[in-house]
C-alpha positions in Angstrom: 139.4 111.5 48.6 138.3 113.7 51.7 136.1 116.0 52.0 135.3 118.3 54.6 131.8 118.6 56.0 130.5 121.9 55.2 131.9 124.8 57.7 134.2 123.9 59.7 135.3 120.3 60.1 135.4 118.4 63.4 136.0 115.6 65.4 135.0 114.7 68.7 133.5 117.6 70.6 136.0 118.8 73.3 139.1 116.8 71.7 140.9 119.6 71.2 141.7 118.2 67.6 140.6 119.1 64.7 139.4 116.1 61.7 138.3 116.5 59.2 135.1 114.3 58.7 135.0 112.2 55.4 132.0 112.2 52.9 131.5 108.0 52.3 127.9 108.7 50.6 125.5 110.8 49.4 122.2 109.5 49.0 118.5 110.3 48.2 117.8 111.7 52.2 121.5 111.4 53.8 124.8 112.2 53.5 126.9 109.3 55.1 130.8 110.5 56.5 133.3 108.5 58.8 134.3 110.4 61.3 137.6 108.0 63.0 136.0 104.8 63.6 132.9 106.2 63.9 129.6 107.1 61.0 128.1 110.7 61.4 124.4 109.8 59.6 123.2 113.4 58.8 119.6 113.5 57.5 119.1 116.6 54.8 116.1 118.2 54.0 115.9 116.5 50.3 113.0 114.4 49.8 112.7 111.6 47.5 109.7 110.3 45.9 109.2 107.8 43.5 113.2 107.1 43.9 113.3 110.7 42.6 115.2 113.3 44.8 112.8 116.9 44.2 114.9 119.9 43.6 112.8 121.6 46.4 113.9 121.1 50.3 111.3 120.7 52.9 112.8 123.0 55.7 113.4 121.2 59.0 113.2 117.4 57.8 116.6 116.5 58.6 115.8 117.5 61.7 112.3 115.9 62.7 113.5 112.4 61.3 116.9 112.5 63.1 115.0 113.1 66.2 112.0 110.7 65.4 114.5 108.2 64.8 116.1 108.5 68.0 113.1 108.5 69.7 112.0 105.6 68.3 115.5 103.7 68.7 114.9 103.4 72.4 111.4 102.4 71.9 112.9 99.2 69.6 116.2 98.5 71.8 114.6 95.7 73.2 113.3 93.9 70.3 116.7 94.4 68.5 120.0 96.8 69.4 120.8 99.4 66.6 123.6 101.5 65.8 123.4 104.7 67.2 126.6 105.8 69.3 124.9 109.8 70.2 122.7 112.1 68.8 125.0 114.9 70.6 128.3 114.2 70.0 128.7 114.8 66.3 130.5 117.8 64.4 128.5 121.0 65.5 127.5 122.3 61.5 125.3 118.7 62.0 123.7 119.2 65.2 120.5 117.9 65.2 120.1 116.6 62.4 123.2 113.8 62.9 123.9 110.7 64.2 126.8 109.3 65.8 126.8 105.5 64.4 129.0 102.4 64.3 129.7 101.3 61.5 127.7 98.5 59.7 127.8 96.2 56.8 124.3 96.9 55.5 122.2 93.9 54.4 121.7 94.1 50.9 117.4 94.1 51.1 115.3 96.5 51.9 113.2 95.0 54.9 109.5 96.0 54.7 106.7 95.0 56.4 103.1 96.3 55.8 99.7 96.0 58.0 97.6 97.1 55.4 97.8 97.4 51.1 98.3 100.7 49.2 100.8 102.1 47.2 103.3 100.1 45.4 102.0 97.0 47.4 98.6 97.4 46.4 100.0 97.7 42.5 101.6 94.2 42.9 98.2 92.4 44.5 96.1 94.2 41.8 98.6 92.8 38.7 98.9 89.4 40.6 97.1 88.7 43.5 100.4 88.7 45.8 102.7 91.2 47.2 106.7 90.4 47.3 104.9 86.5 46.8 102.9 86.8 49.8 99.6 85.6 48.3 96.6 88.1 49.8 92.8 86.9 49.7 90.9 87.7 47.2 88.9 91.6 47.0 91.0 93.4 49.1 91.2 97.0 48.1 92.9 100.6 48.8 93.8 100.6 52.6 92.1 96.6 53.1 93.6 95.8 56.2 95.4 92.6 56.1 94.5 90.1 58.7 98.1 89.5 59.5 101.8 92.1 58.7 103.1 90.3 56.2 106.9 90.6 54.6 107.3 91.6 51.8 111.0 93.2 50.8 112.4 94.5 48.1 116.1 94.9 46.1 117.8 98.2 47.7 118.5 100.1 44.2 121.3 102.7 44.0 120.0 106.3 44.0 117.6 107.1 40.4 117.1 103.9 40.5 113.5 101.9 41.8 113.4 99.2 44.2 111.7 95.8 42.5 110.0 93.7 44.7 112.1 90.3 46.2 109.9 86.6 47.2 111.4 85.4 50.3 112.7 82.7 48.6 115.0 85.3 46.8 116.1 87.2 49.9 116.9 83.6 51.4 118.9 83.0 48.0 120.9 86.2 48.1 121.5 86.3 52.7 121.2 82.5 53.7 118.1 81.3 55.3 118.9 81.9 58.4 119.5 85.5 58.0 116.6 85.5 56.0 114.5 84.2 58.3 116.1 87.0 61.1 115.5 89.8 58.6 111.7 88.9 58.6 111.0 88.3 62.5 112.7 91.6 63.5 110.7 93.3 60.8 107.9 92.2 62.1 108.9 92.7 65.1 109.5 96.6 64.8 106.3 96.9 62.6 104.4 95.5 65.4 106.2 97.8 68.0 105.2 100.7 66.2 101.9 99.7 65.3 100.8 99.1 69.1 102.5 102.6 69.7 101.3 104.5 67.2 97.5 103.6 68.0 97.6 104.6 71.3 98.4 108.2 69.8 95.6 107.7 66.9 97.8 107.0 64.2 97.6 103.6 62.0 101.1 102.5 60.9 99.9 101.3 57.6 103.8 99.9 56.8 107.1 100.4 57.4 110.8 99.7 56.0 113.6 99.4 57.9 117.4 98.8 57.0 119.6 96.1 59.4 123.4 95.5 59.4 126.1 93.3 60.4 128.4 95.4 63.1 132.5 94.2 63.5 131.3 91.7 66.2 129.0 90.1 64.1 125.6 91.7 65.8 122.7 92.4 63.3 121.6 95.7 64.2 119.3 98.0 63.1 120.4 100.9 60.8 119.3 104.1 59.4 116.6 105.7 60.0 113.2 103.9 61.7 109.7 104.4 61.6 109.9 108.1 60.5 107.2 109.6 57.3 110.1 109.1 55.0 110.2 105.3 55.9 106.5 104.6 56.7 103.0 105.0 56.1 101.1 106.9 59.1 97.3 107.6 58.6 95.4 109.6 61.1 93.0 106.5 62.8 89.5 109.0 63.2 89.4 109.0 59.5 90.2 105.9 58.1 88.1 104.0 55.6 89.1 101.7 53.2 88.1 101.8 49.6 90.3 105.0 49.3 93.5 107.1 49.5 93.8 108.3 53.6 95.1 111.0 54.3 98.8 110.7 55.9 101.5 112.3 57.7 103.7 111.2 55.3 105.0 111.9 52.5 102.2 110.6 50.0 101.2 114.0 50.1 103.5 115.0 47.8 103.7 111.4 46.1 99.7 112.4 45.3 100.8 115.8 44.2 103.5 114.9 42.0 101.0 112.5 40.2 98.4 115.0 39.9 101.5 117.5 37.9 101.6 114.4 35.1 105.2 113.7 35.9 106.1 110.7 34.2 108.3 109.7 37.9 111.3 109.9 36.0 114.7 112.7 36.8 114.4 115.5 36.5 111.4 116.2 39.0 109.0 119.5 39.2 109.7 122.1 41.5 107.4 122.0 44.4 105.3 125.0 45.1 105.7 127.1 48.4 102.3 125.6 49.9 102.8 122.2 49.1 106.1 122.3 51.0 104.8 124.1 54.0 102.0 121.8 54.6 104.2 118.8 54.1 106.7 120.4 57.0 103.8 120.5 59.2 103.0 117.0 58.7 106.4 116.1 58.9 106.0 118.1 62.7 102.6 116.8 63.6 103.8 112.9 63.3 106.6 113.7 65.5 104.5 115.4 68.3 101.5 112.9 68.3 103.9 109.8 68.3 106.7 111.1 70.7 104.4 113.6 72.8 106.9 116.3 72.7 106.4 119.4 71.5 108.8 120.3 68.2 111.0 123.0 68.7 
């Protein structure tokens, strides 16, 4: 079935045609429609925590990851080519907050890579000493930096559904080792990237996950979004100290806050009060000016 984008539906820019766009997927943070040959990517304002979309938009977050994302394409093209096609050229009801992509078979892992343990990391060294089978030296704690990024994916779960951790040996089991083995360098890879990056402007890229697929001529690309506060950890570097929760740019904000409600993590989730949104918008705003060094308008 087809449907229209919302407003009025288009296809290229100038074409003199009219197309409508088709809706391929809806997920947690973007809507996914083919648009010819072409993917139109639109980031929403949803957010998703805990694999939990919240019924409460954060205004403007479509927006600031699209354009983080781009931003941060160019920074990676070098390391490893990605999908985007143009950030203009898509249906004007999207603009800004879309992305003209080819279209990729996805690799069925999510690709993480962390510098330091928290979160759903720290969780899995605490019950077992490891992370996604990456054994970690004993005593490490909240935000313990880790002497080297380490790999450490997980399944990609449909939407309402939570990633589980994967070994490498798994991921190796379920793409072929040498796949496997490509997933993990270019994670790396990008991690590092945006680590060196992101500590020039203050910022500690505490992880990351990114998303890589197979394009028609056989090219693994990267996909998605990259290196944005939905897809990483940012923690402002003048304050760090381990032992604790950082603060963030991210996010874990509203991960934190949602805890604090007694949520059980499970649909449907609270509404999210007026300040707790606005401060995670200017977050959202402050990560993209101190890692681009453009001012959001």
């Amino acid at each position: 079935m087809t449907h229209p984008a919302p407003g009025v539906a288009a296809g290229h820019p100038g074409s003199g045609t009219v197309i409508p766009v088709e809706l391929l997927h809806s997920g947690k943070v973007r809507d996914v429609y083919r648009d010819g040959e072409d993917i139109v990517l639109v980031a929403s304002d949803r957010l998703s925590v805990y694999d939990v979309i919240l019924p409460t938009p954060v205004p403007d977050k479509g927006r600031v990851l699209t354009q983080l994302s781009l931003w941060w394409f160019e920074q990676l093209k070098d390391i490893v080519p990605n999908h985007v096609i143009s950030g203009d050229d898509v249906p004007a009801e999207f603009a800004g907050r879309a992305v003209r992509c080819r279209s990729l078979s996805m690799v069925p892992v999510e690709c993480v890579a962390r510098g330091y343990l928290t979160g759903g990391g720290l969780k899995e060294y605490q019950a077992g000493g490891s992370v996604s089978g990456v054994v970690l030296p004993a005593g490490l704690t909240e935000a313990s930096r880790l002497d080297e990024p380490v790999f450490t994916p997980s399944t990609k779960a449909p939407v309402g559904e939570k990633d589980m951790p994967m070994s490498y040996a798994e991921v190796a089991d379920k793409v072929g080792a040498d796949t496997a083995e490509r997933l993990r360098e270019i994670t790396l890879a990008v991690y590092a990237r945006g680590r060196d990056i992101a500590a020039e402007r203050g910022i500690i890229l505490a992880d990351t996950k990114i998303e890589l697929g197979w394009a028609a001529d056989g090219t693994l690309m990267l996909g998605d979004e990259v290196l944005t506060p939905d897809s990483s950890r940012f923690w402002p570097a003048d304050g760090y100290a381990p032992g604790r929760v950082q603060p963030s740019f991210d996010k874990q904000f509203v991960r934190d806050w949602a805890v604090g409600t007694g949520w059980d993590k499970t649909p449907p989730a609270p509404e999210v009060p007026e300040d707790i949104i606005a401060a995670t918008r200017a977050r959202y705003i402050e990560a993209y000016e101190r890692l681009t060094g453009l001012a959001w308008s």
